[in-house]
C-alpha positions in Angstrom: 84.3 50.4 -71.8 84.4 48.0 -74.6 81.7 49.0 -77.3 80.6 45.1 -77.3 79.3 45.2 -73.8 77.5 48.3 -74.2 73.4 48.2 -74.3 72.4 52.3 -74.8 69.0 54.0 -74.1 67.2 57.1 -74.6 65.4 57.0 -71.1 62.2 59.9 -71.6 60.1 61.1 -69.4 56.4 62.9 -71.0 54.6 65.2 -68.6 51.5 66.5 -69.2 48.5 68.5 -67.8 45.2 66.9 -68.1 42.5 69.8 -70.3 39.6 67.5 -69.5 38.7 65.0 -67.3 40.9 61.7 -67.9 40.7 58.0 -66.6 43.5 54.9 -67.0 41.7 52.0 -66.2 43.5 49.6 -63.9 46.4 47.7 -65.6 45.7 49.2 -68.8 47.7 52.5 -69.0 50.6 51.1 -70.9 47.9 49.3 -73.6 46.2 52.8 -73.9 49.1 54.5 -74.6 50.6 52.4 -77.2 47.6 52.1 -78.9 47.0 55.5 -79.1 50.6 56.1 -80.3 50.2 53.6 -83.4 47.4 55.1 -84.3 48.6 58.5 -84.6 52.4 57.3 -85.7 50.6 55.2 -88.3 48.1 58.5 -89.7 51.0 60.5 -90.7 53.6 57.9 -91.8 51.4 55.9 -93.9 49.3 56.3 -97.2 45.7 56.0 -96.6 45.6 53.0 -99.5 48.0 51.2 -97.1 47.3 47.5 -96.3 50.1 47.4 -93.3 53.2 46.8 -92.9 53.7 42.6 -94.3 52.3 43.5 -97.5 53.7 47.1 -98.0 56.0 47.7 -100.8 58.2 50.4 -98.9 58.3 49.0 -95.8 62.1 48.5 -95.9 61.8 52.8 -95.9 58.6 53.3 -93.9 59.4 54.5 -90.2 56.3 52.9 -89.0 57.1 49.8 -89.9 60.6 49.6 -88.5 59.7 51.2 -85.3 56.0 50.0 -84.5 55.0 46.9 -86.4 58.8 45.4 -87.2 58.0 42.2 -89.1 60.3 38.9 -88.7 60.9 37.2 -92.2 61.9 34.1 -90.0 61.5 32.2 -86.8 63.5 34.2 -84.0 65.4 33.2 -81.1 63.3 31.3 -78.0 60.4 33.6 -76.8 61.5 36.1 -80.0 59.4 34.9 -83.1 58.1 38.4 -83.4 60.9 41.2 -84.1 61.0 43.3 -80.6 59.8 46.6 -80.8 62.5 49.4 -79.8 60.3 51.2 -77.0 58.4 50.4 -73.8 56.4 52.3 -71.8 56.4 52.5 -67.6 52.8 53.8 -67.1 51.6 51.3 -64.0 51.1 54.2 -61.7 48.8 55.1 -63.9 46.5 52.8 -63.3 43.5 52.8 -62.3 44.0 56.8 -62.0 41.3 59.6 -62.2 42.6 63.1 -63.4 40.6 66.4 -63.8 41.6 69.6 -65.6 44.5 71.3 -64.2 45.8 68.0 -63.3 49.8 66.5 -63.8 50.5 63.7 -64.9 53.9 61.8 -66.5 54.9 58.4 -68.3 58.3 56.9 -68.8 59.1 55.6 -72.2 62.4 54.1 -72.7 63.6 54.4 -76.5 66.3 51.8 -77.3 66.7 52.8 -81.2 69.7 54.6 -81.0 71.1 54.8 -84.9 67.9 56.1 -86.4 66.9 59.5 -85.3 63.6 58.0 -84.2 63.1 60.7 -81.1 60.9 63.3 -83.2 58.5 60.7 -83.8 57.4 59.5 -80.3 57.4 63.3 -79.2 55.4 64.2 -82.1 53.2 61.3 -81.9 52.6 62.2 -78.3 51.8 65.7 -78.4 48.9 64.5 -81.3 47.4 62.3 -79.3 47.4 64.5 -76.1 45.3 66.8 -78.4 43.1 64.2 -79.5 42.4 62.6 -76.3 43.5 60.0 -73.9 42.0 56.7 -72.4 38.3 55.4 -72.7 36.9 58.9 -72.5 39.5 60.8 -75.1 40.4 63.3 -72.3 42.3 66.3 -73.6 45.8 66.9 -72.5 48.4 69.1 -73.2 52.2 68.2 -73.7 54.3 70.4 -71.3 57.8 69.1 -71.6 59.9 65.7 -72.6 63.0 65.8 -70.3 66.0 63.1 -70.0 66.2 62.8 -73.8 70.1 61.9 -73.7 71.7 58.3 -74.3 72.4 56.1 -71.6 75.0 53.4 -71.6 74.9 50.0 -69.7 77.7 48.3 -69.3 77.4 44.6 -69.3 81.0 43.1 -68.6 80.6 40.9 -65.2 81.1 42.6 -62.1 84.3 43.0 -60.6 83.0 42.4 -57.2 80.9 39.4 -56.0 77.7 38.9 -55.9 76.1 36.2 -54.5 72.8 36.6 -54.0 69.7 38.9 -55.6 66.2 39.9 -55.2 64.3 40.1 -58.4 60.9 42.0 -57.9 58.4 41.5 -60.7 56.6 44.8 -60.5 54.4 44.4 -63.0 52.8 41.4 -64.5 55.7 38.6 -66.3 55.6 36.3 -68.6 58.0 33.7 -69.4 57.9 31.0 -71.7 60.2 28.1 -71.0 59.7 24.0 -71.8 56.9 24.5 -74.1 54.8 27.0 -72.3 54.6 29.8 -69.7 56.4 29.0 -66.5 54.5 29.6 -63.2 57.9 30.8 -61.6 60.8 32.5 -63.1 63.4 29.9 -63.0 66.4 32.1 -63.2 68.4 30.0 -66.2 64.9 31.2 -68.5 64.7 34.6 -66.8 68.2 35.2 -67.4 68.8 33.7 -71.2 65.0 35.3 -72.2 67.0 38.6 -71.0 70.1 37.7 -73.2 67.8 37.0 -76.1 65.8 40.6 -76.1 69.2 42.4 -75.2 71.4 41.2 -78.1 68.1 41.5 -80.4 67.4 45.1 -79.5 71.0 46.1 -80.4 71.3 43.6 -83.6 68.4 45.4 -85.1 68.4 49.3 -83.4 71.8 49.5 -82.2 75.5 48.4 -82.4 74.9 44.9 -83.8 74.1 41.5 -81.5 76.0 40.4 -78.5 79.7 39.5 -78.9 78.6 36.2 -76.7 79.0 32.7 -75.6 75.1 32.0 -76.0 75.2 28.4 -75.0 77.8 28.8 -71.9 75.8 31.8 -70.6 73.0 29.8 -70.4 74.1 26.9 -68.7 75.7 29.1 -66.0 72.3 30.7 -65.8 70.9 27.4 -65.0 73.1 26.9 -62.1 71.9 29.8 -60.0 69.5 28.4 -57.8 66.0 30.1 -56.9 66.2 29.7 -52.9 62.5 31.9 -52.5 59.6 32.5 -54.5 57.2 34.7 -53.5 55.3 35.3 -56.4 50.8 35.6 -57.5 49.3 35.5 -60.5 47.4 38.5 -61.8 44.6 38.5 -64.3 44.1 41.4 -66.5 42.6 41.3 -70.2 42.6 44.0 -73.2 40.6 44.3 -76.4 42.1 45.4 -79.6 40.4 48.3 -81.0 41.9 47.0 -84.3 41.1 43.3 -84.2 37.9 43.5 -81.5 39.5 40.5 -79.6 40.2 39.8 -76.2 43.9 39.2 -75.1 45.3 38.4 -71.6 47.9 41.0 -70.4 48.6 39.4 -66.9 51.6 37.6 -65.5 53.0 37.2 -62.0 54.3 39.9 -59.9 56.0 39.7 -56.4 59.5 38.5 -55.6 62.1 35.8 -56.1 65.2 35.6 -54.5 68.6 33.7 -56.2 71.6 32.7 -54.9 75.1 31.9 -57.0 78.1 33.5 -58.8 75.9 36.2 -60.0 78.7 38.6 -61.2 78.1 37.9 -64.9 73.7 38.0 -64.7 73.6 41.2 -62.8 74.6 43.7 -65.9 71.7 41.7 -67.4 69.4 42.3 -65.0 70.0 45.8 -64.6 69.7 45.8 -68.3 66.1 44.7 -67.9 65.4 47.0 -65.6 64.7 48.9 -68.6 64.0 47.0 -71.6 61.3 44.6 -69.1 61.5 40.8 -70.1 58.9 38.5 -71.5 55.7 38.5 -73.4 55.0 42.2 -74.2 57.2 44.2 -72.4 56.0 47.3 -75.1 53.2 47.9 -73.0 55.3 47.7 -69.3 55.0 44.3 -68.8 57.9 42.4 -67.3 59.3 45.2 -65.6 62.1 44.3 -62.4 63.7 45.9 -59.6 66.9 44.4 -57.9 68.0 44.3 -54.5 71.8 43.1 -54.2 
């Protein structure tokens, strides 16, 4: 495979046992856990005296800052102002789940910094805050294993067969911005360049360097596919920062859309965001797909 078409991840898989009693509110698993994770990461990278990341005088050195608050010096490609994170978590079955001792329980995260030897951190991290305690109640847990820790390679050349039509399934809420706000349907030329967008930026800054693309042509392809169903609802869910104490929508649409075109050069991509999620903070499990094709 040529190195240039290559997207690589370290797909992990956490299991635990719950010590104590434990409780993921509905579509807040993903929040809970990444919260919890900075605030541990943050504890044992970062000098008490610290201000954070923008005004820190080693943050070109600090793993913390490179892997949990990476800070853009400049405005970033569309729906990419803010430098991607090099995680996300798949936690939605999660929700809304009541555990009590004895109890197993797992979360995906999928890692996509692949030249820094970032793995000890998350596992680390994890096995701290499992300690410490989980979700609105700070549950104990234990950390019995992290399995699957070996890099994966996508390949994202187009397909040698054809494809000509695909089922997208939002499975947890999406959100895409497109003409100067969030769509109310993923159009598939904005689903498909937002996709490009976080795929060459994940391996420009955590990988093998950006995309050895045609940006512009790719994307006016992208616009020819047509969307010939949309089946899709709008959820509502909202979080509060710990941090901050403000409120902040997490919600999207779910459901299906179905696309019909050359698609032999957007399925790679799509495949690829089966794991990296696409949209408005995917760190958390939001804009997570599955294809049918």
């Amino acid at each position: 495979m040529n190195s240039s078409n290559l997207f690589q991840i370290y797909p992990l898989r956490f299991s635990f046992i719950a010590r104590e009693r434990l409780y993921f509110p509905p579509g807040k698993s993903g929040n809970i856990l990444r919260g919890g994770f900075g605030t541990i990461f943050r504890k044992w990278c970062c000098d008490a005296t610290c201000l954070g990341p923008a005004q820190c005088s080693s943050r070109a050195t600090c793993a913390y800052a490179r892997i949990f608050e990476p800070h853009a010096m400049g405005e970033g490609p569309s729906g990419l102002a803010d430098l991607p994170r090099p995680f996300v978590f798949r936690a939605g079955h999660l929700d809304g789940m009541r555990l009590v001792a004895g109890d197993p329980f797992h979360f995906d995260l999928h890692v996509f910094d692949v030249v820094a030897n970032s793995l000890p951190y998350f596992i680390r991290s994890f096995e701290e805050l499992a300690e410490q305690g989980l979700g609105p109640g700070r549950g104990k847990a234990e950390l019995i294993s992290t399995s699957n820790a070996k890099l994966m390679e996508l390949d994202l050349a187009p397909l040698a067969r054809p494809v000509d039509r695909v089922v997208v399934t939002f499975a947890t809420p999406t959100e895409l911005k497109g003409g100067g706000g969030l769509l109310n349907e993923p159009i598939f030329g904005v689903l498909a360049s937002r996709i490009r967008d976080r795929v060459s930026k994940l391996r420009e800054l955590y990988g093998e360097g950006p995309l050895d693309l045609d940006f512009r042509g790719f994307g006016e392809r992208a616009a020819a596919i047509r969307m010939v169903r949309c089946d899709v609802r709008h959820v509502d869910v909202e979080r509060r920062s710990s941090r901050t104490l403000q409120t902040h929508s997490i919600g999207g649409f779910v459901g299906e859309a179905e696309y019909a075109g050359d698609l032999r050069e957007f399925i790679p991509y799509l495949e690829a965001a089966r794991w990296t999620g696409v949209g408005r903070q995917t760190v958390w499990g939001k804009g997570a797909l599955e294809l049918r094709y």
